[in-house]
C-alpha positions in Angstrom: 39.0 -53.4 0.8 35.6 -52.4 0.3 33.6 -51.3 3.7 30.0 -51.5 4.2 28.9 -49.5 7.3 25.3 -50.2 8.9 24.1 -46.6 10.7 20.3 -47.4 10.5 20.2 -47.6 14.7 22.3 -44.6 15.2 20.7 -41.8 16.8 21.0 -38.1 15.4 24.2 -36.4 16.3 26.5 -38.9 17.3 27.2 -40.8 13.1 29.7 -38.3 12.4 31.4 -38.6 15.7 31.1 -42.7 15.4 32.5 -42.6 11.8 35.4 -40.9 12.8 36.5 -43.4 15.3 35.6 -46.1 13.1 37.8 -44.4 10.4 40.9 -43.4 12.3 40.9 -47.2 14.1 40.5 -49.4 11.2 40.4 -47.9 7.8 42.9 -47.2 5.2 43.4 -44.1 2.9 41.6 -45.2 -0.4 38.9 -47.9 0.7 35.6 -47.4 0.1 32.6 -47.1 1.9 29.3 -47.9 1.5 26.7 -46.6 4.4 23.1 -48.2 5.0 20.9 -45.6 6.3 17.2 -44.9 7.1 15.0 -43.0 4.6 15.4 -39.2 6.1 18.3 -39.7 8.5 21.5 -37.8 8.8 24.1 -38.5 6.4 27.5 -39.0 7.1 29.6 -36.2 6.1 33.2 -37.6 5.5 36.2 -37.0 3.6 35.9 -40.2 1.9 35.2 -42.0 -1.0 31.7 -43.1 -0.1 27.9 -44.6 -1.5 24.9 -43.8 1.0 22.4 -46.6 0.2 19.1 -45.8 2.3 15.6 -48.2 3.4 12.5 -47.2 3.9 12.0 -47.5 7.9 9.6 -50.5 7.5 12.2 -52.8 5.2 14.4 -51.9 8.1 12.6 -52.7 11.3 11.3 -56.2 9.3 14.5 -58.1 9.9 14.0 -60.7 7.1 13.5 -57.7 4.3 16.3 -56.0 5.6 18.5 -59.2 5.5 17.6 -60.1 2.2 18.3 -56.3 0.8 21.8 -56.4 2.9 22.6 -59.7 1.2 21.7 -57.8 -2.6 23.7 -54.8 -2.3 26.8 -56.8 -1.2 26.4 -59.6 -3.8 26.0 -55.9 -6.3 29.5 -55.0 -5.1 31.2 -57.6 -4.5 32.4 -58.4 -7.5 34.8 -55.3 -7.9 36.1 -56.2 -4.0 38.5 -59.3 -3.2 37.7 -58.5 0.6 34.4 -56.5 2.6 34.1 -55.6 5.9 30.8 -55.3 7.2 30.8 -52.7 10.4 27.5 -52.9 12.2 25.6 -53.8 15.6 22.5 -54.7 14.3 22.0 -58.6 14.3 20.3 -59.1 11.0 23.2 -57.3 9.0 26.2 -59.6 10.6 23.6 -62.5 10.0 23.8 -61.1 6.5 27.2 -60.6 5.7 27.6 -64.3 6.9 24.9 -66.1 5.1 26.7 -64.4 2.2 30.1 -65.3 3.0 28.9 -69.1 2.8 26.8 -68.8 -0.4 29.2 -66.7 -2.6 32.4 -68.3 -1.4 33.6 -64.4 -0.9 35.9 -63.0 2.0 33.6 -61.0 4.1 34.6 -60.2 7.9 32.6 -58.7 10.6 33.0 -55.7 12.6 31.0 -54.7 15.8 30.5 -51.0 15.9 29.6 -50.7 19.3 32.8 -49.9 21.0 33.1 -46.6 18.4 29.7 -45.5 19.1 29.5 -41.8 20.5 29.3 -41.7 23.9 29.3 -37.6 23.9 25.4 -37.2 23.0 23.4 -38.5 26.5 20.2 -37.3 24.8 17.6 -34.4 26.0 18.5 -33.0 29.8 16.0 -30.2 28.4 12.9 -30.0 26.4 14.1 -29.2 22.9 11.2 -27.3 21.5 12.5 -27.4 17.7 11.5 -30.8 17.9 7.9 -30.3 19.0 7.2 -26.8 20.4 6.5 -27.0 24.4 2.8 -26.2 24.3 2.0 -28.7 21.8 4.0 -31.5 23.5 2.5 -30.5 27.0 -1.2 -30.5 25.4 -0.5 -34.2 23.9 0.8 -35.0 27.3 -2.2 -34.1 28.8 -4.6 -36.3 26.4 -2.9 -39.1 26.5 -3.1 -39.2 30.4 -6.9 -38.1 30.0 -7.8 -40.7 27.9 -5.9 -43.7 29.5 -5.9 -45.1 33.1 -5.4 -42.9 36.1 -1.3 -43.3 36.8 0.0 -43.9 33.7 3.7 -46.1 34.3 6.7 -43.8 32.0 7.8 -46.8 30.3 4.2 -46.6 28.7 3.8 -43.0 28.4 5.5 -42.6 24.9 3.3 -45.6 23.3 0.1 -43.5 24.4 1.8 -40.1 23.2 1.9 -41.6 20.0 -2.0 -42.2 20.0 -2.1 -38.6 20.2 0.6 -37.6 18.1 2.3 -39.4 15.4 5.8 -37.1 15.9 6.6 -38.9 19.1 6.6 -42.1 17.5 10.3 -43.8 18.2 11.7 -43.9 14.7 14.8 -45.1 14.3 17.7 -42.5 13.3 15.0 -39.7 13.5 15.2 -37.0 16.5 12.4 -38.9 18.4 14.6 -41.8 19.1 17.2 -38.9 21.0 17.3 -41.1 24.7 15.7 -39.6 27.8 13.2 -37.9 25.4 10.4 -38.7 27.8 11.9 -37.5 30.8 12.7 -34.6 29.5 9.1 -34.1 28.9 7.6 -35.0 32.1 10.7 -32.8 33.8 9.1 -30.1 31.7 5.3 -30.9 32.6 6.2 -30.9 36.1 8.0 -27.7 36.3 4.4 -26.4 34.8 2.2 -28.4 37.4 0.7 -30.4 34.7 1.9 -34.3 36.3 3.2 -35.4 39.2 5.2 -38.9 39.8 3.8 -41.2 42.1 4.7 -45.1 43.6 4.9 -47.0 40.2 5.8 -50.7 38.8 9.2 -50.7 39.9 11.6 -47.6 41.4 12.6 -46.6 38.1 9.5 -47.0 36.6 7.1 -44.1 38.7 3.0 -43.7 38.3 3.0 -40.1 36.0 -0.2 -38.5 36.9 -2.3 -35.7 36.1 -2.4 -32.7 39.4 -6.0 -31.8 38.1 -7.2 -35.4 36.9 -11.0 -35.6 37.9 -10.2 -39.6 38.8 -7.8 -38.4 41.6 -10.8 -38.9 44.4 -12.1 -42.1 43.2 -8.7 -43.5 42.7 -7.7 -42.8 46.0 -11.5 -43.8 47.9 -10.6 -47.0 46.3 -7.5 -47.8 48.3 -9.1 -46.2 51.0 -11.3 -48.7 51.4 -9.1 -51.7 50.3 -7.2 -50.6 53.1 -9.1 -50.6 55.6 -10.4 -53.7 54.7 -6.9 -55.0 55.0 -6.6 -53.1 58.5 -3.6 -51.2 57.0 -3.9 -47.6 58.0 -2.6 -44.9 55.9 -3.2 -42.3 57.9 -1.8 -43.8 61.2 1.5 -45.5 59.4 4.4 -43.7 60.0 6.1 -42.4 56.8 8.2 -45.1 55.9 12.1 -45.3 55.2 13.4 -46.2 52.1 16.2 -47.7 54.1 14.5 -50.1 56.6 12.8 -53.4 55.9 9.8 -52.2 57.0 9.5 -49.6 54.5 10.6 -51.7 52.1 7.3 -53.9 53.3 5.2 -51.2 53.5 5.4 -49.8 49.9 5.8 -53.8 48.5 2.0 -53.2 49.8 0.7 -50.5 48.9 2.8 -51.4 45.2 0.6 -54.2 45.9 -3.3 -52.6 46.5 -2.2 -50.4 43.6 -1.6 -52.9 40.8 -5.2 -55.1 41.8 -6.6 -52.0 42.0 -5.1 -50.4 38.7 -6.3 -53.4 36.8 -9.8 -53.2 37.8 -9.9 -49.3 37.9 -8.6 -49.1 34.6 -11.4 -51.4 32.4 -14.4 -49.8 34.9 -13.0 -46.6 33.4 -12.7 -47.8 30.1 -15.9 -49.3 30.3 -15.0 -52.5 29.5 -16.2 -54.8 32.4 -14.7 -57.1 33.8 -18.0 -58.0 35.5 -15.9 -60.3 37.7 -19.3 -62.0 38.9 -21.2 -62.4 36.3 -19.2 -63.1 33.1 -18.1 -66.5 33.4 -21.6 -67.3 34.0 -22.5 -65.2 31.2 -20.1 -67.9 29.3 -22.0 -70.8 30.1 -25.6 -69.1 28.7 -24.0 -68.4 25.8 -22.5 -72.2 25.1 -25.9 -73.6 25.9 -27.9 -71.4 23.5 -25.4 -71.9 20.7 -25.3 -76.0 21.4 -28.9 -76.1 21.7 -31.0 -73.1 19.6 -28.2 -71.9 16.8 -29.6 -68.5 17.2 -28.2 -65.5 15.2 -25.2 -62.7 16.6 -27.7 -60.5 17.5 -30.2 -63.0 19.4 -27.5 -64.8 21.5 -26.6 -61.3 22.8 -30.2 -60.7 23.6 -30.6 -64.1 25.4 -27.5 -64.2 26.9 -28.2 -60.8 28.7 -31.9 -61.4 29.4 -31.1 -65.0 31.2 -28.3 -63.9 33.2 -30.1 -60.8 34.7 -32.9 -63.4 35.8 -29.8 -64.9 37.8 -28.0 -62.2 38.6 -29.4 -62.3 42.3 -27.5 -65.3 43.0 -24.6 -64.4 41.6 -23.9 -61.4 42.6 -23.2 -60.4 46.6 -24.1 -57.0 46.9 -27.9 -55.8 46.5 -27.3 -53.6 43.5 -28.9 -55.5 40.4 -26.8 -56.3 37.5 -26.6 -53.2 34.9 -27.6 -55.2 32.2 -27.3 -52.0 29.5 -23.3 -51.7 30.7 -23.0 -56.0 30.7 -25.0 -55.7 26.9 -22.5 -52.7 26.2 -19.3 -54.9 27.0 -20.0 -58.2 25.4 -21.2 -56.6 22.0 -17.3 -55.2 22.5 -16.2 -58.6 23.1 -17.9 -60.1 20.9 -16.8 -57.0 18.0 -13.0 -57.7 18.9 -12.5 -61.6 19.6 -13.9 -63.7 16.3 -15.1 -66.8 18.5 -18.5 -67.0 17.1 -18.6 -69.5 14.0 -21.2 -70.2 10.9 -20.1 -73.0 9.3 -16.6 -72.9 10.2 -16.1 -69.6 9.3 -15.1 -66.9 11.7 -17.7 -64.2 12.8 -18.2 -60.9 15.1 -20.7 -58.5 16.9 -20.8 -56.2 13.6 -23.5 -55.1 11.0 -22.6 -57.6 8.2 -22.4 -60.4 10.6 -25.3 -58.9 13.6 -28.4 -61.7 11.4 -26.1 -64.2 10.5 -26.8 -67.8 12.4 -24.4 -69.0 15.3 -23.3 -72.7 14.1 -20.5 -73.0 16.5 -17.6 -71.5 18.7 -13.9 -71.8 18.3 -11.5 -74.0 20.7 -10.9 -72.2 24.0 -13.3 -69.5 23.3 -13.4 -68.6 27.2 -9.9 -68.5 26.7 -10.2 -66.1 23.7 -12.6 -63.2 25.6 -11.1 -63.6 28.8 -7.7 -62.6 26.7 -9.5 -59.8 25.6 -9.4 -58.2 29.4 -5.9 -58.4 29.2 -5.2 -56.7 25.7 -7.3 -54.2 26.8 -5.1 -53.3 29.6 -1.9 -53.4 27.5 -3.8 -51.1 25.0 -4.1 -48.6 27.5 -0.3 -48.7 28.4 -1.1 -50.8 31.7 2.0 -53.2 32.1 0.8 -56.8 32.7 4.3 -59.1 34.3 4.0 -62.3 35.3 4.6 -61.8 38.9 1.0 -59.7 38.8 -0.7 -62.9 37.9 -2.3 -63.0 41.3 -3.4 -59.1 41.2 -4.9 -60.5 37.4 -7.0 -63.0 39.1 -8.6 -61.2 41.8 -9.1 -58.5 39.0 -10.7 -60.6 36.6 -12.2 -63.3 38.5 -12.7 -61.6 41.7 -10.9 -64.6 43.9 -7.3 -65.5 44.0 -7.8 -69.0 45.1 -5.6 -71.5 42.6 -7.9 -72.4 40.0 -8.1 -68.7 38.9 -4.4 -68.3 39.4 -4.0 -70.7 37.2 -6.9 -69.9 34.7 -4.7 -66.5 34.3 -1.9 -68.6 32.8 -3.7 -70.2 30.6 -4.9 -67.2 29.1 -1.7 -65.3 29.0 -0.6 -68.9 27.3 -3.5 -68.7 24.8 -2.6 -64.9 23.7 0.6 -66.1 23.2 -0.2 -69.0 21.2 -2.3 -67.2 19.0 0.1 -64.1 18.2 -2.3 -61.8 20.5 1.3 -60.9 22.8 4.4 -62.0 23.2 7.3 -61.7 25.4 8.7 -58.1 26.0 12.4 -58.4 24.0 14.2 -57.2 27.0 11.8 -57.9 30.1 11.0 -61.8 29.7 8.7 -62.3 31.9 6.4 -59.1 30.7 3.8 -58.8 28.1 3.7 -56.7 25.4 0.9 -56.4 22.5 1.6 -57.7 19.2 -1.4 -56.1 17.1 -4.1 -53.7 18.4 -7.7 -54.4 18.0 -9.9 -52.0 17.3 -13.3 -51.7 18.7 -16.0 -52.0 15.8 -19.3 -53.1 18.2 -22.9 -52.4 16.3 -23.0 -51.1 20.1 -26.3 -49.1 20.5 -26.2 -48.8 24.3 -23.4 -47.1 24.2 
């Protein structure tokens, strides 16, 4: 019997270990094996009459490539094997090894390798500085947290780590897919003094931020005020129990002011609006002028700003005039990420080739479209978006939670995933995760 073995999701330092079990369980002296690996992982090192055949990582993670390669090396070595056995736990192999048990007519079984996985390697308890000396990783720790929101949830520190540094990228059979890697790392910053944990997303899922971080004052004067406003005292509340249902109320609040306020805090800091009083107005200027004067990119940002300043006073409640070089700054970025503007069907943005060209249209749900852009944004800067914060969202980005905005969140969310823009998270349905970053590429002079 000829055995193909799939180790492309084991981690370093447990294939030997999982081999061996497989081996002494099920194999026979004399059979063969043939092992599918990753491009750079470990190899197995067995006793046996054995083939490594490896993928580069991308062929691997694309599970239609990787099927079709599966399906070429078995039909390669079939033909000197009456029976295969395909050992694996990764979906698109056993889909594989079926699809070509139907076409070729050959005998082909399937084995999960899950129950002779490794249990003996928990991943990093420590911060193992042959993988990335501790100075370097603390220094990456502390940029990524710079340049992102303040409070940064773990589950999305390692996405903005590898912004900063391409070694922490999660690579499958590689030593930065070792679990608990991340802990280990924030254990280790907080022994320096670098982060602390604070109230996050969930229990499991704290706030990491920076002891020193500038944005710790405003952060906080912002939920100062909030709570007032909500007449909940911080100051006189008694420290609550983690045990008692009014604990449990009293952080389901602050949770609460936090998220709202994270949103907002967040795209103010990233200077990227939302200008919860003014955009949607801003909206409607720029439908009229396109509907009635066809003006060029660069003229229906001009107009647009110019007439809603001359409004601003009714729109907005506070006495503060409208900012229009920060409102100019964040539409051209809009406008540079979101292709809603159209010439003659054709798709154009706020950039240099396109800043003269005439505005002939606007694509279907183009509201839709830039209001989507808000919410990429935030998943960009490792802000997790669920679909229980849908009301947070609203008063966020439309400064009222009444129903029509609750329900003008959906449809956005709906819209991004319509278009490809996010998708469900694989293992959390009901959060969103981004499916292809845009990069910022506004002709942005005010900026």
């Amino acid at each position: 019997m000829l055995w193909f073995v799939d180790i492309t999701h084991l981690r370093p330092g447990i294939i030997n270990e999982t081999l061996e079990q497989l081996v002494a369980a099920k194999m026979s002296d004399g059979e063969k094996i043939i092992f599918l690996a990753t491009e750079g992982q470990e190899r197995p090192s067995l006793d046996r009459d054995m083939e490594v055949i490896t993928f580069p990582v991308d062929v691997v993670l694309n599970d239609g490539k990787f099927s079709i390669e599966v399906i070429e090396n078995l039909n390669k070595f079939a033909a000197n094997d009456s029976y295969i056995c395909v050992a694996t736990s990764h979906a698109p192999v056993k889909n594989a090894a079926q699809m070509f048990a139907v076409t070729s007519g050959a005998e082909v079984a399937t084995l999960s390798l899950a129950p002779f996985v490794s249990r003996s390697h928990e991943g990093m308890t420590e911060w193992d500085d042959s993988f990335i000396p501790r100075e370097e990783a603390l220094r990456a720790l502390a940029r990524a947290l710079v340049r992102g929101p303040f409070g940064v949830p773990m589950t999305n520190v390692r996405q903005m780590l590898t912004q900063e540094d391409s070694r922490f990228e999660k690579r499958i059979g590689s030593a930065s897919s070792q679990p608990r890697l991340i802990s280990a790392l924030i254990k280790m910053a907080e022994s320096e003094g670098l982060v602390r944990r604070a109230t996050g997303p969930s229990k499991n899922n704290p706030l990491i931020e920076l002891v020193n971080d500038p944005r710790i004052e405003l952060f906080r004067e912002t939920r100062r005020t909030r709570t007032r406003h909500r007449h909940i005292s911080r100051q006189a509340a008694p420290t609550p129990s983690i045990n008692t249902r009014s604990g449990d109320k009293y952080e389901e609040v602050q949770r609460e002011e936090r998220k709202s306020d994270l949103f907002i805090t967040t795209l103010r800091n990233d200077g990227f609006g939302p200008f919860q009083e003014v955009r949607l107005a801003a909206y409607e200027i720029m439908g009229g002028l396109v509907a009635t004067s066809q003006p060029t990119v660069q003229i229906l940002l001009r107009e647009t700003v110019a007439d809603l300043v001359s409004k601003s006073s009714e729109l907005i409640k506070s006495k503060k005039p409208l900012p229009s070089s920060a409102f100019r700054s964040f539409l051209s970025r809009l406008l540079s990420r979101s292709p809603v503007l159209l010439h003659d069907g054709s798709p154009i943005t706020y950039t240099w080739s396109d800043v003269d060209v005439v505005v002939t249209g606007l694509i279907e749900n183009w509201q839709l479209a830039l209001d989507g852009e808000l919410v990429c944004r935030l998943l960009e800067l490792g802000i997790e978006v669920d679909l229980e914060d849908t009301m947070d969202l609203a008063g966020a980005l439309y400064n009222s939670r009444r129903n029509e905005y609750f329900d003008r969140v959906l449809e956005v969310e709906r819209y991004l995933i319509a278009t490809g823009r996010v998708r469900e998270h694989a293992r959390i349905r009901s959060r969103l995760e981004l499916v292809r970053p845009v990069t910022d590429n506004a002709m942005n002079p005010d900026r």
